[in-house]
mmCIF file of the C-alpha atoms, coordinates in Angstrom:
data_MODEL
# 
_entry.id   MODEL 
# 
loop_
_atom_site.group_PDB 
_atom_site.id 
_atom_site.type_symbol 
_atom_site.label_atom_id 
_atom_site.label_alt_id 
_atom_site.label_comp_id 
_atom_site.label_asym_id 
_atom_site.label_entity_id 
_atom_site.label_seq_id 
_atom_site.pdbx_PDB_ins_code 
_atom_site.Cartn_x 
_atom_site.Cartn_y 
_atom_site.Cartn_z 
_atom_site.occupancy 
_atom_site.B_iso_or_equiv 
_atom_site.pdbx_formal_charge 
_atom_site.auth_seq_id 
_atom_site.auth_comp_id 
_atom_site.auth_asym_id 
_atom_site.auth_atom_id 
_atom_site.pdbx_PDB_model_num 
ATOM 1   C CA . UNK A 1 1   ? 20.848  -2.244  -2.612  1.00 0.00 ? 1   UNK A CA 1 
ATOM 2   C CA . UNK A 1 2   ? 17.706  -0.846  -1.201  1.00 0.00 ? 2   UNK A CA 1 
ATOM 3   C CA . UNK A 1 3   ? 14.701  -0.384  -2.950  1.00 0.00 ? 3   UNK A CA 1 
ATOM 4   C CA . UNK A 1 4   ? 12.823  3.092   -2.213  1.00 0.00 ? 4   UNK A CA 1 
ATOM 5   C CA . UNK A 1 5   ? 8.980   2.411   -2.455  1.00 0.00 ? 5   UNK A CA 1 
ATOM 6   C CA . UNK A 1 6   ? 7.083   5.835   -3.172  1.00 0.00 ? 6   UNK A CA 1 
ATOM 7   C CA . UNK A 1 7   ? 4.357   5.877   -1.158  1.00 0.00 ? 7   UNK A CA 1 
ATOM 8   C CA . UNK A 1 8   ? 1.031   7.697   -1.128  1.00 0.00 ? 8   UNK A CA 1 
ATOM 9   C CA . UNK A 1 9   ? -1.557  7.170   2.008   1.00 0.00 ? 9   UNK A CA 1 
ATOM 10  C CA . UNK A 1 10  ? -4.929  7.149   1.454   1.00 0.00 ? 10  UNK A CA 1 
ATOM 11  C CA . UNK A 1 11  ? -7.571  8.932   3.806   1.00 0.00 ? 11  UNK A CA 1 
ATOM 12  C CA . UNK A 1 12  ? -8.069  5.994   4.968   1.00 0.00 ? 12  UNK A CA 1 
ATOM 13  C CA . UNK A 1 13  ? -4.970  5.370   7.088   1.00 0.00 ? 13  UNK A CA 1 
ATOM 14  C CA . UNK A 1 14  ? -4.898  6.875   10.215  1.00 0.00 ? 14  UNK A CA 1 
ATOM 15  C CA . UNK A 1 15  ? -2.302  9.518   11.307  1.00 0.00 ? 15  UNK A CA 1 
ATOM 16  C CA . UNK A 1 16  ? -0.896  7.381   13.777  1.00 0.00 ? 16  UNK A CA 1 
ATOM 17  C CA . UNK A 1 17  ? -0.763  4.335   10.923  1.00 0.00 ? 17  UNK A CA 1 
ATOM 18  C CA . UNK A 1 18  ? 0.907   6.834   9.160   1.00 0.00 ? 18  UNK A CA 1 
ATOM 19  C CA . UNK A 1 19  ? 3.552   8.031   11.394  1.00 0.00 ? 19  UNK A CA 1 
ATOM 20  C CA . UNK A 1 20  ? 4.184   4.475   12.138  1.00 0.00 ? 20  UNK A CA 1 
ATOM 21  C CA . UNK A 1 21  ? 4.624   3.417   8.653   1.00 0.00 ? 21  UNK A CA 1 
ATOM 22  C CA . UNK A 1 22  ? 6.770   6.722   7.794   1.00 0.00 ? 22  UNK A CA 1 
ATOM 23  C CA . UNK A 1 23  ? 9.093   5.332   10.938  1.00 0.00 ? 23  UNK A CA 1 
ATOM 24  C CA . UNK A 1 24  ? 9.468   1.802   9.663   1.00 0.00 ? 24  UNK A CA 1 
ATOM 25  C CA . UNK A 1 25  ? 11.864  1.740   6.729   1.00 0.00 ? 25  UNK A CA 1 
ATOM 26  C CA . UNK A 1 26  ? 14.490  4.922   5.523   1.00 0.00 ? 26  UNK A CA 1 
ATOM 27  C CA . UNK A 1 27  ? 13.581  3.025   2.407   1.00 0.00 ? 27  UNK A CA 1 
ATOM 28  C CA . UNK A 1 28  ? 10.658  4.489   1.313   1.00 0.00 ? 28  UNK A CA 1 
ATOM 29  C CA . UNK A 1 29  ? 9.305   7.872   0.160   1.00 0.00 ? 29  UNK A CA 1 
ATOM 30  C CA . UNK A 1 30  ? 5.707   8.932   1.866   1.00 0.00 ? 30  UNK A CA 1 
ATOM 31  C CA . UNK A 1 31  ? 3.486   11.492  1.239   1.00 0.00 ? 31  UNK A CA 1 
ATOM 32  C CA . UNK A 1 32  ? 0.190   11.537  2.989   1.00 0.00 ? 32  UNK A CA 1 
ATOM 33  C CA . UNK A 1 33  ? -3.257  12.073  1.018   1.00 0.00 ? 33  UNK A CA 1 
ATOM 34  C CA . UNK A 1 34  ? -4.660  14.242  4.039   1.00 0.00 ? 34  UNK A CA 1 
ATOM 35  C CA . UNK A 1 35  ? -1.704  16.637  3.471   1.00 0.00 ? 35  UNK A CA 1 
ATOM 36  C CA . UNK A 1 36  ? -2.452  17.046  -0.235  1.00 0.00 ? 36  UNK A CA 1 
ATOM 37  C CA . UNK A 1 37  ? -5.054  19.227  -2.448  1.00 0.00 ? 37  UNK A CA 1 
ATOM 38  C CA . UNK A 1 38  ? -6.523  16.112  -3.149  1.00 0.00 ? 38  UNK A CA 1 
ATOM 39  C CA . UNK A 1 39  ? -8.019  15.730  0.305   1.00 0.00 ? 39  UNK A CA 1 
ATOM 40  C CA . UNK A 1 40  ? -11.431 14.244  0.748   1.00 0.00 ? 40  UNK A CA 1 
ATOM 41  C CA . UNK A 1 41  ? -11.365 13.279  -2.810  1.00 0.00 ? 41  UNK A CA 1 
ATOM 42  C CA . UNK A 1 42  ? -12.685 9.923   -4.860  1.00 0.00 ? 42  UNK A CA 1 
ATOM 43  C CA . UNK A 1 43  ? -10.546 7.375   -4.894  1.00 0.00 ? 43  UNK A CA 1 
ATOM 44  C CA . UNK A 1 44  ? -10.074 7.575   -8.784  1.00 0.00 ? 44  UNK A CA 1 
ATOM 45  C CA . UNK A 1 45  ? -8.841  10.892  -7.817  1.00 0.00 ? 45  UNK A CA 1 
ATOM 46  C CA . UNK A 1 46  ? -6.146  9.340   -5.285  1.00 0.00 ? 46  UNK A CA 1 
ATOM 47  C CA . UNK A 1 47  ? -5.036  6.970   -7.753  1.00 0.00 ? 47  UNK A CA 1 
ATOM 48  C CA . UNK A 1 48  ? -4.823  9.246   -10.675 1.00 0.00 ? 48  UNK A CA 1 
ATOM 49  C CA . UNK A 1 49  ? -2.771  11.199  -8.488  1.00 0.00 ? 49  UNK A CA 1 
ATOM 50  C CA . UNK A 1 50  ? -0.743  8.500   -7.685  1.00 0.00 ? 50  UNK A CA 1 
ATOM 51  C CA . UNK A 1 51  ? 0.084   7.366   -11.417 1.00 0.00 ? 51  UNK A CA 1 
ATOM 52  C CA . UNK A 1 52  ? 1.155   10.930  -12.083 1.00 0.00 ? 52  UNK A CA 1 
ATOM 53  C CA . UNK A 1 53  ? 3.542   11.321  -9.017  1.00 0.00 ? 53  UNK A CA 1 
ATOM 54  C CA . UNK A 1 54  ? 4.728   6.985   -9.885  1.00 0.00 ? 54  UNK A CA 1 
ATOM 55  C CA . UNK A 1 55  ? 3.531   6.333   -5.834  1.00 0.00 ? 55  UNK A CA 1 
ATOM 56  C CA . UNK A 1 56  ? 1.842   3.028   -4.690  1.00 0.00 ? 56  UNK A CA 1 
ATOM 57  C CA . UNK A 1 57  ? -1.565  3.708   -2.899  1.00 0.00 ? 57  UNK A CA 1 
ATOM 58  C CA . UNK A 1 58  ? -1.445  2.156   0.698   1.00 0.00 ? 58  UNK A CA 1 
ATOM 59  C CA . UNK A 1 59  ? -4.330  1.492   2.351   1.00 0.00 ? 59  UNK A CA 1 
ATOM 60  C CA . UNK A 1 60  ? -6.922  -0.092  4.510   1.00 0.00 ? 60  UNK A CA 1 
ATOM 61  C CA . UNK A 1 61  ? -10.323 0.199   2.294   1.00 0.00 ? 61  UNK A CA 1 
ATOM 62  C CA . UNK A 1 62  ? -10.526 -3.548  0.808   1.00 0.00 ? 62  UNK A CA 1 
ATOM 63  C CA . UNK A 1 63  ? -12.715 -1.654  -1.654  1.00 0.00 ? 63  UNK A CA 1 
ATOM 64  C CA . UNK A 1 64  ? -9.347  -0.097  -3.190  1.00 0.00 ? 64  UNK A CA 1 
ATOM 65  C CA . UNK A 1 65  ? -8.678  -3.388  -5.433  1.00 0.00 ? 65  UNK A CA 1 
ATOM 66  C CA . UNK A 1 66  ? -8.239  -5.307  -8.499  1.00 0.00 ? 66  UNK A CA 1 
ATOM 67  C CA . UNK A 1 67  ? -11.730 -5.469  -9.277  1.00 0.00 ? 67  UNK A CA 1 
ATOM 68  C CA . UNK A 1 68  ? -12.501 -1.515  -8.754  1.00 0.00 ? 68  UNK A CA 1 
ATOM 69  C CA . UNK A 1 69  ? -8.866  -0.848  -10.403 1.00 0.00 ? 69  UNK A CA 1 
ATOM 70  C CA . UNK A 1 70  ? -7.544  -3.614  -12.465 1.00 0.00 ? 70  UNK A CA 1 
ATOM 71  C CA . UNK A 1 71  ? -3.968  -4.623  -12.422 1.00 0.00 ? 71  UNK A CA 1 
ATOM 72  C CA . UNK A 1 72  ? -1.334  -2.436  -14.601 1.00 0.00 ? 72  UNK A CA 1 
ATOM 73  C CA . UNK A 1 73  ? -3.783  0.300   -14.565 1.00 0.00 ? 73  UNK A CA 1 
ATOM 74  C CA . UNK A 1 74  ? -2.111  2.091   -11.732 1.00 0.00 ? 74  UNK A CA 1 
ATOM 75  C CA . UNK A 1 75  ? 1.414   2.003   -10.056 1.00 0.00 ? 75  UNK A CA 1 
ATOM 76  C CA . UNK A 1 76  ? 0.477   -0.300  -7.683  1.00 0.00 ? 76  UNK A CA 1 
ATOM 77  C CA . UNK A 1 77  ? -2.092  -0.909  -4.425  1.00 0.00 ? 77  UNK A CA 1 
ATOM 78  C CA . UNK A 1 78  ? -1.182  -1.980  -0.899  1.00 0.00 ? 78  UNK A CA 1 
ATOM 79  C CA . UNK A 1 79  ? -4.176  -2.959  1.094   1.00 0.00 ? 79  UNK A CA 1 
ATOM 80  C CA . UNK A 1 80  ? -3.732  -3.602  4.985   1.00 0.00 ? 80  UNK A CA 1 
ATOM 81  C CA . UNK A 1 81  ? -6.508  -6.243  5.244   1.00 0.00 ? 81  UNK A CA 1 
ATOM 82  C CA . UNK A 1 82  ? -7.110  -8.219  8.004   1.00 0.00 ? 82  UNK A CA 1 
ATOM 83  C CA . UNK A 1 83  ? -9.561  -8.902  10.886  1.00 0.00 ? 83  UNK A CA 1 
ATOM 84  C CA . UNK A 1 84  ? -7.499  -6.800  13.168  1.00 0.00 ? 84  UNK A CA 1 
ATOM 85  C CA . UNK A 1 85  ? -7.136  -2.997  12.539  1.00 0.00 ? 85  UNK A CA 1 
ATOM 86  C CA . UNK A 1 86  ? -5.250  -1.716  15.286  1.00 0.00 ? 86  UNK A CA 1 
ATOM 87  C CA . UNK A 1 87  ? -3.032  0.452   13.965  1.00 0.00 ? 87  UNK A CA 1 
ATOM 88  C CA . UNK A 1 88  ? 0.110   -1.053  15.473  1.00 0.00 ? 88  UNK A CA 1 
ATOM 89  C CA . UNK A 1 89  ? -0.937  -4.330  13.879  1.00 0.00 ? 89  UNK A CA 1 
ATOM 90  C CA . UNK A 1 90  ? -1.209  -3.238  10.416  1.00 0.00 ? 90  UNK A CA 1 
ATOM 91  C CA . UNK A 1 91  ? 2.134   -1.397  11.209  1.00 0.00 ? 91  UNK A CA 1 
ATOM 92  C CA . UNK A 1 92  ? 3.844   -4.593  11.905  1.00 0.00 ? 92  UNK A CA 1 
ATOM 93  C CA . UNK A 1 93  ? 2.525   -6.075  8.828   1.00 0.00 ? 93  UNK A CA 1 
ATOM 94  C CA . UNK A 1 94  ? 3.812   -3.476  6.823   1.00 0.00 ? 94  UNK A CA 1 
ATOM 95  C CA . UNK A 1 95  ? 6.751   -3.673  8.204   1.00 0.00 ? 95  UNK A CA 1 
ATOM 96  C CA . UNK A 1 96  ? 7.031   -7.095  7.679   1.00 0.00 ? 96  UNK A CA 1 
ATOM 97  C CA . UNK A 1 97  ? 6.448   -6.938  3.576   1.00 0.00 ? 97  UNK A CA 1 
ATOM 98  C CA . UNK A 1 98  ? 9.381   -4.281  3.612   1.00 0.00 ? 98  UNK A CA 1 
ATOM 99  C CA . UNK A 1 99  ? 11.312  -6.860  4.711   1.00 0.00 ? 99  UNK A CA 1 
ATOM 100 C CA . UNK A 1 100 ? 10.188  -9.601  2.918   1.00 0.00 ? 100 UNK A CA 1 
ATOM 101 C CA . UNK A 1 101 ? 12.649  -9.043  0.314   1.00 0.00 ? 101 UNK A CA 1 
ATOM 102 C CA . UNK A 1 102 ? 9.711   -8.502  -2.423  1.00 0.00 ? 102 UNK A CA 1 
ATOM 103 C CA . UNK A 1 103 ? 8.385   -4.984  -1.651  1.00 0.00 ? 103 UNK A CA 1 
ATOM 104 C CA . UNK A 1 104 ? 9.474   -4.570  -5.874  1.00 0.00 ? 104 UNK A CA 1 
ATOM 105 C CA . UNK A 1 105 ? 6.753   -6.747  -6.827  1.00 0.00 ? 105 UNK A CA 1 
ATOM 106 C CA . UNK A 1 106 ? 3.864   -4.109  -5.264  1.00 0.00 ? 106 UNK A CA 1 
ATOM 107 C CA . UNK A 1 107 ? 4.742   -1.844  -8.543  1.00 0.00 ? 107 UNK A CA 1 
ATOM 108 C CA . UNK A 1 108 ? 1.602   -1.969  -10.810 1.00 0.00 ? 108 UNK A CA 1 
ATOM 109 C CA . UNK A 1 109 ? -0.262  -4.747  -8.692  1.00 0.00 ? 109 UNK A CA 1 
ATOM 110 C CA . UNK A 1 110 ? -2.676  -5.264  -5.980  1.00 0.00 ? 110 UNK A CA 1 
ATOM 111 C CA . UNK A 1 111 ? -0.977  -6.288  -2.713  1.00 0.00 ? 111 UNK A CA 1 
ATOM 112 C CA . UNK A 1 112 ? -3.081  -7.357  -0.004  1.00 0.00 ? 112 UNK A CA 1 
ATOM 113 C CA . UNK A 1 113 ? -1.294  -7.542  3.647   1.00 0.00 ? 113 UNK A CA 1 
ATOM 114 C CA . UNK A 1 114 ? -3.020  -9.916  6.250   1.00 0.00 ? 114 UNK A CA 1 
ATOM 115 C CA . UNK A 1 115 ? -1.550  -11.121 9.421   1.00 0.00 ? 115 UNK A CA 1 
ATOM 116 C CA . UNK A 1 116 ? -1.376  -14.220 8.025   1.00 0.00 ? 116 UNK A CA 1 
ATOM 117 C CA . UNK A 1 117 ? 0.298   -13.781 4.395   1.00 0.00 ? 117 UNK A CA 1 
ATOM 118 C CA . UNK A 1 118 ? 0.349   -11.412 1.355   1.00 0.00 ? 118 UNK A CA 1 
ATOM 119 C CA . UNK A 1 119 ? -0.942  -11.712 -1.951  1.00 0.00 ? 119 UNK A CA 1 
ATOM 120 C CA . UNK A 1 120 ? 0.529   -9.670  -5.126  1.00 0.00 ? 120 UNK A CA 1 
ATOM 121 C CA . UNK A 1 121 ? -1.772  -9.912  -7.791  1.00 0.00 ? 121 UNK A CA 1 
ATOM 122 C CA . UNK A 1 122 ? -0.129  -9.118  -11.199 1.00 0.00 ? 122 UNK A CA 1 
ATOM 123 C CA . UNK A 1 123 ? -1.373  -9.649  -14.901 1.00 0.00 ? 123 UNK A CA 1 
ATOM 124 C CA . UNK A 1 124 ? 1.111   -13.100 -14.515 1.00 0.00 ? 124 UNK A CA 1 
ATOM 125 C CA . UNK A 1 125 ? -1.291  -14.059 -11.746 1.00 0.00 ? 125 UNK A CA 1 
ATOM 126 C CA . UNK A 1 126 ? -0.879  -14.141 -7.955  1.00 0.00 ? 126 UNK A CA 1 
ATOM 127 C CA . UNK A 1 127 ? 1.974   -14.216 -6.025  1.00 0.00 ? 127 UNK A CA 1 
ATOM 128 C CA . UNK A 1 128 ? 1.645   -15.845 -2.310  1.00 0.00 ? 128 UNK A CA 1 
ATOM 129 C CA . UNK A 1 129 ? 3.656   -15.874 0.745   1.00 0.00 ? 129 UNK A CA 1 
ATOM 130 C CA . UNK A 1 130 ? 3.873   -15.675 4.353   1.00 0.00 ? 130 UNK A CA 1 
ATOM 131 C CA . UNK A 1 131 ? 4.589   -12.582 6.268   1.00 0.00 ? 131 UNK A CA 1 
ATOM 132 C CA . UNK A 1 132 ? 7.135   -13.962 9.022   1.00 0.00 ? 132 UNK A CA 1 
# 
């Protein structure tokens, strides 16, 4: 059984990140910030938004985190992170977390995607893995 991840992009993702992303699972549900009345907004904004419409924020500002908006205070964060930001590297990562079998766990929790591994941080604590 497939799990559909509502999405919402932040400004912050590019529109070719975001076409990618929309093209990498049928599994999820996107809508795009840039699209929305809430364009150019504050990021409170975007994630008030997103609690209301129950989507997961993706994007690439590190400053979008669990420090700025604590855990269980929102319907969830995915940050791309990483030292590279080409967009077809960030795509694969994504990618990659879809099919990592725990894309469930990004629901009210920080998720931070590097090249390397992802980290789900919950109110249990952090979750770790590789992204293979």
């Amino acid at each position: 059984m497939t799990t559909n991840l509502r999405l919402l992009l932040d400004e912050s993702v590019t529109d070719v990140l975001a076409e990618l992303i929309c093209d990498s699972s049928s599994a999820i549900n996107v809508e795009y910030v840039r699209d929305l009345v809430i364009k150019g907004k504050d990021d409170d904004v975007v994630v008030r938004y997103a609690n209301q419409e129950r989507r997961i924020v993706v994007t690439t500002e590190t400053a979008l985190n669990e420090y700025t908006f604590p855990v269980c205070t929102h319907t969830g964060i995915i940050v791309l992170a990483g030292k590279h930001r080409h967009e077809s590297i960030h795509a694969g990562i994504f990618q990659k977390f879809l099919q990592s079998g725990q894309r469930q766990q990004a629901n009210n929790a920080v998720t931070i995607l590097s090249q390397a591994e992802a980290r789900i941080k919950t109110h249990d604590g952090e979750l770790r893995f590789k992204l293979e």
